[in-house]
SEBA-639122 format. One record per atom (N, C-alpha, C, CB): residue number from 1; residue in one letter; atom name; x, y, z. Coordinates in steps of 0.1 Angstrom, whole numbers, plus 2048, in hexadecimal, padded with zeros to 3 digits. Each point is the difference from the previous one (the first is absolute). Glycine has a CB too. Example, Ala and Ser with C-alpha at 12.3 -4.5 7.8 and 13.67 -1.06 7.14 Angstrom:
% SEBA-639122
[site 1 "A" "N" [884 7C7 84E]];
[site 1 "A" "CA" [7F7 80C 800]];
[site 1 "A" "C" [809 80C 800]];
[site 1 "A" "CB" [7ED 7F4 80C]];
[site 2 "S" "N" [80F 817 7ED]];
[site 2 "S" "CA" [809 80B 800]];
[site 2 "S" "C" [7F8 80B 808]];
[site 2 "S" "CB" [80C 7FA 7EA]];
***
This chain:
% SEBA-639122
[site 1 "X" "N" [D39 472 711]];
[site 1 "X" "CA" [805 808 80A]];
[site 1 "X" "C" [7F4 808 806]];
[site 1 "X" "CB" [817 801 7F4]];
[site 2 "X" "N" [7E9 800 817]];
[site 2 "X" "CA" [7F9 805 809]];
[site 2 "X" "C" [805 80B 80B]];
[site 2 "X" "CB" [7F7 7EB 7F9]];
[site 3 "X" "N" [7FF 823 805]];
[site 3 "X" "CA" [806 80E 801]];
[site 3 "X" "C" [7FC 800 812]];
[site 3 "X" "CB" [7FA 80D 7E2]];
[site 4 "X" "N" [809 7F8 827]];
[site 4 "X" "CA" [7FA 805 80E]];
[site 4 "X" "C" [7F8 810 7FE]];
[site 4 "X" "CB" [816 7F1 80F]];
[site 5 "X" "N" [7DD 810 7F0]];
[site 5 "X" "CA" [7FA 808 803]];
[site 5 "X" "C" [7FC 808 80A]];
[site 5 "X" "CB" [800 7F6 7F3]];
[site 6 "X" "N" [808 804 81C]];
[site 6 "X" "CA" [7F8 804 808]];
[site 6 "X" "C" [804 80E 803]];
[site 6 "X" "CB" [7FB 7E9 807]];
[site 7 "X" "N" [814 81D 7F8]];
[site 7 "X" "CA" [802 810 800]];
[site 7 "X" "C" [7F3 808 7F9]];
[site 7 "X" "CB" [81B 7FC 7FE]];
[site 8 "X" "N" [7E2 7FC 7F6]];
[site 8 "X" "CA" [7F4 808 7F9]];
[site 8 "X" "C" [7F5 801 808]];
[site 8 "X" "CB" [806 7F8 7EC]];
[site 9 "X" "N" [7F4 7FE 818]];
[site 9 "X" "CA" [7F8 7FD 807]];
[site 9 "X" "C" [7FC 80A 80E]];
[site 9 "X" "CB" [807 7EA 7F4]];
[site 10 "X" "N" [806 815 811]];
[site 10 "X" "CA" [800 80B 80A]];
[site 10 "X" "C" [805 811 801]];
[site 10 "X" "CB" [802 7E9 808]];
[site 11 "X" "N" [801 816 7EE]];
[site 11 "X" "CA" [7FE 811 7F7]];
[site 11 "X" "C" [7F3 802 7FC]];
[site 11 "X" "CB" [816 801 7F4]];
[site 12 "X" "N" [7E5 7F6 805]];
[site 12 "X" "CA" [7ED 806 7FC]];
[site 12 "X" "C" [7F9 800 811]];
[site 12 "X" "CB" [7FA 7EF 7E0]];
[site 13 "X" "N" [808 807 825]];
[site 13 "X" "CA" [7F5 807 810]];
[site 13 "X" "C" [80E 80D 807]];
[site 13 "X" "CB" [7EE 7DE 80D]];
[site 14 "X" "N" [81D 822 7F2]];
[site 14 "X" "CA" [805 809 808]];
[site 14 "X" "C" [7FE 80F 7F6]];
[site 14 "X" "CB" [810 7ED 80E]];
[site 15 "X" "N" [7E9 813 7E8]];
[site 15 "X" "CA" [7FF 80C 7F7]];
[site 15 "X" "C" [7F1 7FF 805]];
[site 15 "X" "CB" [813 7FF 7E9]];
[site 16 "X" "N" [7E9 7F9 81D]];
[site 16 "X" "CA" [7EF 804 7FE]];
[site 16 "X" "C" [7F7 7FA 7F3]];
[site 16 "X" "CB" [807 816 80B]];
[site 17 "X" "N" [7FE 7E7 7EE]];
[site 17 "X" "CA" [7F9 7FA 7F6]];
[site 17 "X" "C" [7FD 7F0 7FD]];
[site 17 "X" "CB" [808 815 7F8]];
[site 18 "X" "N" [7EF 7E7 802]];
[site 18 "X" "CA" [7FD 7F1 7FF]];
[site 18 "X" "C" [803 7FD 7F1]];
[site 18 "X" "CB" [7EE 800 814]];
[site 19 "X" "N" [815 7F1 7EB]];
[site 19 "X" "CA" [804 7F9 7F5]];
[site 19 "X" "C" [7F7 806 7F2]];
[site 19 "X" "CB" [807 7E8 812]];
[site 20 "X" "N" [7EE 821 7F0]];
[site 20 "X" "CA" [7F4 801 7F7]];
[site 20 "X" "C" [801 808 7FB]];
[site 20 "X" "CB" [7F3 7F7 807]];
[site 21 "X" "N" [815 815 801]];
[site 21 "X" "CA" [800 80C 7FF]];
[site 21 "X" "C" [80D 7FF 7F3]];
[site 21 "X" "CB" [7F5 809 81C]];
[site 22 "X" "N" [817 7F2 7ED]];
[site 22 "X" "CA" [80A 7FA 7F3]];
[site 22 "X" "C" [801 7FD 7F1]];
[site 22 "X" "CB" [803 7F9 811]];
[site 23 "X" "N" [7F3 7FB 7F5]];
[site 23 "X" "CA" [7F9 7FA 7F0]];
[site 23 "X" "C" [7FA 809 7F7]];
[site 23 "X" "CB" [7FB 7EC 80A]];
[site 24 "X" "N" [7FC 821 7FB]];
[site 24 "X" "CA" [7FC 806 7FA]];
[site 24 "X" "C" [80A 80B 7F6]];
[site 24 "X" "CB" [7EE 7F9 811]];
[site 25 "X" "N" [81B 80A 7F6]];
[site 25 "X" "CA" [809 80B 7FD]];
[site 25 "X" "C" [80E 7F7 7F5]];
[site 25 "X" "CB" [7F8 812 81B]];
[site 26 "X" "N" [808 7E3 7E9]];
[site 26 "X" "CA" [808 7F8 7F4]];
[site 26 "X" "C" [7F9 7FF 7F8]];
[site 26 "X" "CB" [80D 7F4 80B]];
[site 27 "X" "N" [7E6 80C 7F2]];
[site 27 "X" "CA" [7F6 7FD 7F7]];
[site 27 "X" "C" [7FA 7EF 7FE]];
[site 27 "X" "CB" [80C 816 7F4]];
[site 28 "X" "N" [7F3 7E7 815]];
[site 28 "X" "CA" [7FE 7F2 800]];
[site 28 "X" "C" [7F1 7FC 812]];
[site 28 "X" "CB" [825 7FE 7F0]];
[site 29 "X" "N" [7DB 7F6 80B]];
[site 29 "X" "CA" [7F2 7FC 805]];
[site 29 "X" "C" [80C 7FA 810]];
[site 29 "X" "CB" [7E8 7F6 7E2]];
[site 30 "X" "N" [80C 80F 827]];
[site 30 "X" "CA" [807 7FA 814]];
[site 30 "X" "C" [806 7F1 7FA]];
[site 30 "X" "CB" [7E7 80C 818]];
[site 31 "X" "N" [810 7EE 7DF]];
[site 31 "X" "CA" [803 7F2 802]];
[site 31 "X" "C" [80F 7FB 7F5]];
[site 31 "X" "CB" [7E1 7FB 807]];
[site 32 "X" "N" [821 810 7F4]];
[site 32 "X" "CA" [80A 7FC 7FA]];
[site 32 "X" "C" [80D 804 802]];
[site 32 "X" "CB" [7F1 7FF 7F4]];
[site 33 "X" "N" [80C 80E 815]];
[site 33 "X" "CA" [80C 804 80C]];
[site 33 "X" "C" [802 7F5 807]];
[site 33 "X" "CB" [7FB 816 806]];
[site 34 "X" "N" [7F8 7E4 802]];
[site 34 "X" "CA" [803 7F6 808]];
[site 34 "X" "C" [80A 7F5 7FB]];
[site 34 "X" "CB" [7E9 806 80A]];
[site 35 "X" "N" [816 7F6 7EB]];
[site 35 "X" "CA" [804 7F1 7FA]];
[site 35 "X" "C" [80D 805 7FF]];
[site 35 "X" "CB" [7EB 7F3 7F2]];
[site 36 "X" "N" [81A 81B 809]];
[site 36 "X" "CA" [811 806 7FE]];
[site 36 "X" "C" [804 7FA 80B]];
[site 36 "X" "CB" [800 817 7F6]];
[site 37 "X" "N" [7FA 7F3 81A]];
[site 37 "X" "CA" [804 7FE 80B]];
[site 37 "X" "C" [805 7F2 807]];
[site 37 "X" "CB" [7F2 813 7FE]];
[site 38 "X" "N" [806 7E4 7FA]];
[site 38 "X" "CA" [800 7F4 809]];
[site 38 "X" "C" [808 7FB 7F8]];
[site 38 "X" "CB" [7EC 7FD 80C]];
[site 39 "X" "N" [81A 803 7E8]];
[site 39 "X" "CA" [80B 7F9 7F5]];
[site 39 "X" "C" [7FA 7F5 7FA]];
[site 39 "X" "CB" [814 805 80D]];
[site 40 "X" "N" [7E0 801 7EF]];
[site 40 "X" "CA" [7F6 7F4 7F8]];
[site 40 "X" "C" [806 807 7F0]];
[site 40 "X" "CB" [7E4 7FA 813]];
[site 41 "X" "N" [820 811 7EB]];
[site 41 "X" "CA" [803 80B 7F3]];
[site 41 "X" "C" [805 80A 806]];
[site 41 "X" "CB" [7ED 7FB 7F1]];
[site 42 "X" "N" [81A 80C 801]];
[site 42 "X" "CA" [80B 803 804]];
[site 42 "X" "C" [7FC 814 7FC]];
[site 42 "X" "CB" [812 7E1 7FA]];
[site 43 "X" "N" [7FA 828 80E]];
[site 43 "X" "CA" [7FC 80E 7FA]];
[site 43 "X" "C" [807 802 7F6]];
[site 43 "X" "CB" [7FA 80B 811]];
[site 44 "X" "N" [7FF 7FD 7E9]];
[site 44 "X" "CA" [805 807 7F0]];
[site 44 "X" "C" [804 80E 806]];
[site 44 "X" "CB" [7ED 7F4 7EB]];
[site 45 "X" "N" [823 810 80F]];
[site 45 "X" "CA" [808 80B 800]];
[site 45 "X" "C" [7F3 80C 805]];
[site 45 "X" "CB" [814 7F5 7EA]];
[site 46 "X" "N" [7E3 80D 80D]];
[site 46 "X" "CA" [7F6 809 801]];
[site 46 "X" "C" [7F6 802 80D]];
[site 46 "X" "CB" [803 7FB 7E9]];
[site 47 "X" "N" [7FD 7FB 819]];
[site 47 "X" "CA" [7F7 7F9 80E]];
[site 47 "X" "C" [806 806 808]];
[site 47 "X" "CB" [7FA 7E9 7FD]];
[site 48 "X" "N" [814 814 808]];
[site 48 "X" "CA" [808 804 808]];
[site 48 "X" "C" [805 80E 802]];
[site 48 "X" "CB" [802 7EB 7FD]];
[site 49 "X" "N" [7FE 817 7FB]];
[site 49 "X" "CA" [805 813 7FD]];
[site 49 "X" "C" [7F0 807 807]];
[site 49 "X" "CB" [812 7FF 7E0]];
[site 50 "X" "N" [7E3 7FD 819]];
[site 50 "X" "CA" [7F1 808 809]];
[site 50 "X" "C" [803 7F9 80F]];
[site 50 "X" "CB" [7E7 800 7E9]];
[site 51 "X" "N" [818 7F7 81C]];
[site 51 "X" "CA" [801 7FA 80D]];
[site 51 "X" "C" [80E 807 807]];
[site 51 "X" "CB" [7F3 7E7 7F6]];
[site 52 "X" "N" [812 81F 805]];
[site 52 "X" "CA" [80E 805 808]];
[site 52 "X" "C" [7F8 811 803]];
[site 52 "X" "CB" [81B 7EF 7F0]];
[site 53 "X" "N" [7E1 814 802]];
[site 53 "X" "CA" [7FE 80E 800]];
[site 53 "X" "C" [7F8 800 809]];
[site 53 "X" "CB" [805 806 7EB]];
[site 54 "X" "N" [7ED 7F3 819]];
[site 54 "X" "CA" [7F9 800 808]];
[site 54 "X" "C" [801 7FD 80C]];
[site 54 "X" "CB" [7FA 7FF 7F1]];
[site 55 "X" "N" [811 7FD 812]];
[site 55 "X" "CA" [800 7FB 810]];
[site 55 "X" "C" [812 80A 807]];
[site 55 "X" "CB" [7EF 7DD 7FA]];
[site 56 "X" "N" [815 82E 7FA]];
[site 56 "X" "CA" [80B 805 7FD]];
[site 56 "X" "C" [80C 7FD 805]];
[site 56 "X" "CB" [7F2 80C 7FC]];
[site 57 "X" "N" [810 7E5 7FC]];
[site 57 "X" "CA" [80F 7F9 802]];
[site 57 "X" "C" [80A 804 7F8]];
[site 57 "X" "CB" [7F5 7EE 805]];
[site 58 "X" "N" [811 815 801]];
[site 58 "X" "CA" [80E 80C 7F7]];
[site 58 "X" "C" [803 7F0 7F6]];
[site 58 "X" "CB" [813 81A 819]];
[site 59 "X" "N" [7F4 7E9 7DD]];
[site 59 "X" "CA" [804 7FA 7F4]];
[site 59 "X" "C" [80E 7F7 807]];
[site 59 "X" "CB" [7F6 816 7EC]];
[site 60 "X" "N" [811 7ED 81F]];
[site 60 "X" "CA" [808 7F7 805]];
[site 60 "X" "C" [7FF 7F7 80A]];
[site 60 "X" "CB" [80A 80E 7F7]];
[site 61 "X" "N" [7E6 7EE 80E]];
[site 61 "X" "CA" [7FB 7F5 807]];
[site 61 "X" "C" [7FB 7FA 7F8]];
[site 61 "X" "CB" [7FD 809 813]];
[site 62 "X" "N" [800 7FA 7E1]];
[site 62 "X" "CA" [7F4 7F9 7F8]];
[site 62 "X" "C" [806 7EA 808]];
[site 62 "X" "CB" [7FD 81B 7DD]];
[site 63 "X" "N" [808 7EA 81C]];
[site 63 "X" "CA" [80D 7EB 808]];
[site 63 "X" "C" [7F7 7FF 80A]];
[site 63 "X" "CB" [821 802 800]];
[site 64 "X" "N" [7E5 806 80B]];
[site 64 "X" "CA" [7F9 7F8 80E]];
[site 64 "X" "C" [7F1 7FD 800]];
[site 64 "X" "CB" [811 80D 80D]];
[site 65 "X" "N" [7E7 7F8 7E8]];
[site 65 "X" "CA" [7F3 804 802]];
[site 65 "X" "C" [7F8 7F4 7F3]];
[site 65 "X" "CB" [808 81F 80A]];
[site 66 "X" "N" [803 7E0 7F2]];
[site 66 "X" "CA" [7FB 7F8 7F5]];
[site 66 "X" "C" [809 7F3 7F6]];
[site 66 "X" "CB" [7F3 818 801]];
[site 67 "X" "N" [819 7E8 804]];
[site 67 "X" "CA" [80B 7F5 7FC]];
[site 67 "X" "C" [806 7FB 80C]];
[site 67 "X" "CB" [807 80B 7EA]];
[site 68 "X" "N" [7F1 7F5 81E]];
[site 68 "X" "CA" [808 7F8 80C]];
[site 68 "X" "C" [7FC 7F0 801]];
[site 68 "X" "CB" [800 816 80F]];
[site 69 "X" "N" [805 7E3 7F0]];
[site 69 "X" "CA" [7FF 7F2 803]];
[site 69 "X" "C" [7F9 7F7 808]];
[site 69 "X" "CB" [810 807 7FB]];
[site 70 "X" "N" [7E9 7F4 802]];
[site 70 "X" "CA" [7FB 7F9 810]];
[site 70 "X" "C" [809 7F5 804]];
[site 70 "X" "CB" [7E7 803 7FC]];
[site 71 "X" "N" [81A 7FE 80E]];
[site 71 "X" "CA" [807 7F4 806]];
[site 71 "X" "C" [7F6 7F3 802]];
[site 71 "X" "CB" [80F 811 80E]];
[site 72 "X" "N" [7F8 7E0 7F0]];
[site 72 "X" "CA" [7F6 7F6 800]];
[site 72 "X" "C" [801 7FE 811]];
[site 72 "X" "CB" [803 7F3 7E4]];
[site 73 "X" "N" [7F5 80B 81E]];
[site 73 "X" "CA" [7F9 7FA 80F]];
[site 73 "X" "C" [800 7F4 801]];
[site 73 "X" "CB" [7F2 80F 801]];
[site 74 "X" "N" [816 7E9 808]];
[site 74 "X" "CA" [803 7F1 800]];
[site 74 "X" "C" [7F6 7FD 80B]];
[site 74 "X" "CB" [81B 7FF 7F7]];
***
């Protein structure tokens, strides 16, 4: 299953911050944000909780922001 990141995506540039800045405050390396992001691997509960706190996603979008679905592209 494969998640749609791109709300995320456009909360870290509409907050002003870059994917590195993220990675740092989840505690994790740009390139391993990146691989989350792209649904190469997956976030851990913990990951997600710093990445909310940091970009301050109230606890009842976390879904849209991070369990949304991608749609397949035909």
């Amino acid at each position: 299953m494969t998640f749609d990141y791109s709300k995320l995506r456009g909360l870290i540039k509409e907050k002003g911050k870059t994917q590195e800045i993220i990675a740092e405050v989840a505690g994790m390396r740009e390139a391993t944000f990146s691989q989350k992001i792209n649904n190469n691997s997956e976030f851990k509960q913990g990951e997600i909780l710093l990445v909310c706190a940091a970009l301050d996603i109230p606890h009842d979008k976390i879904h849209a922001y991070f369990f949304t679905q991608e749609v397949q592209k035909n």
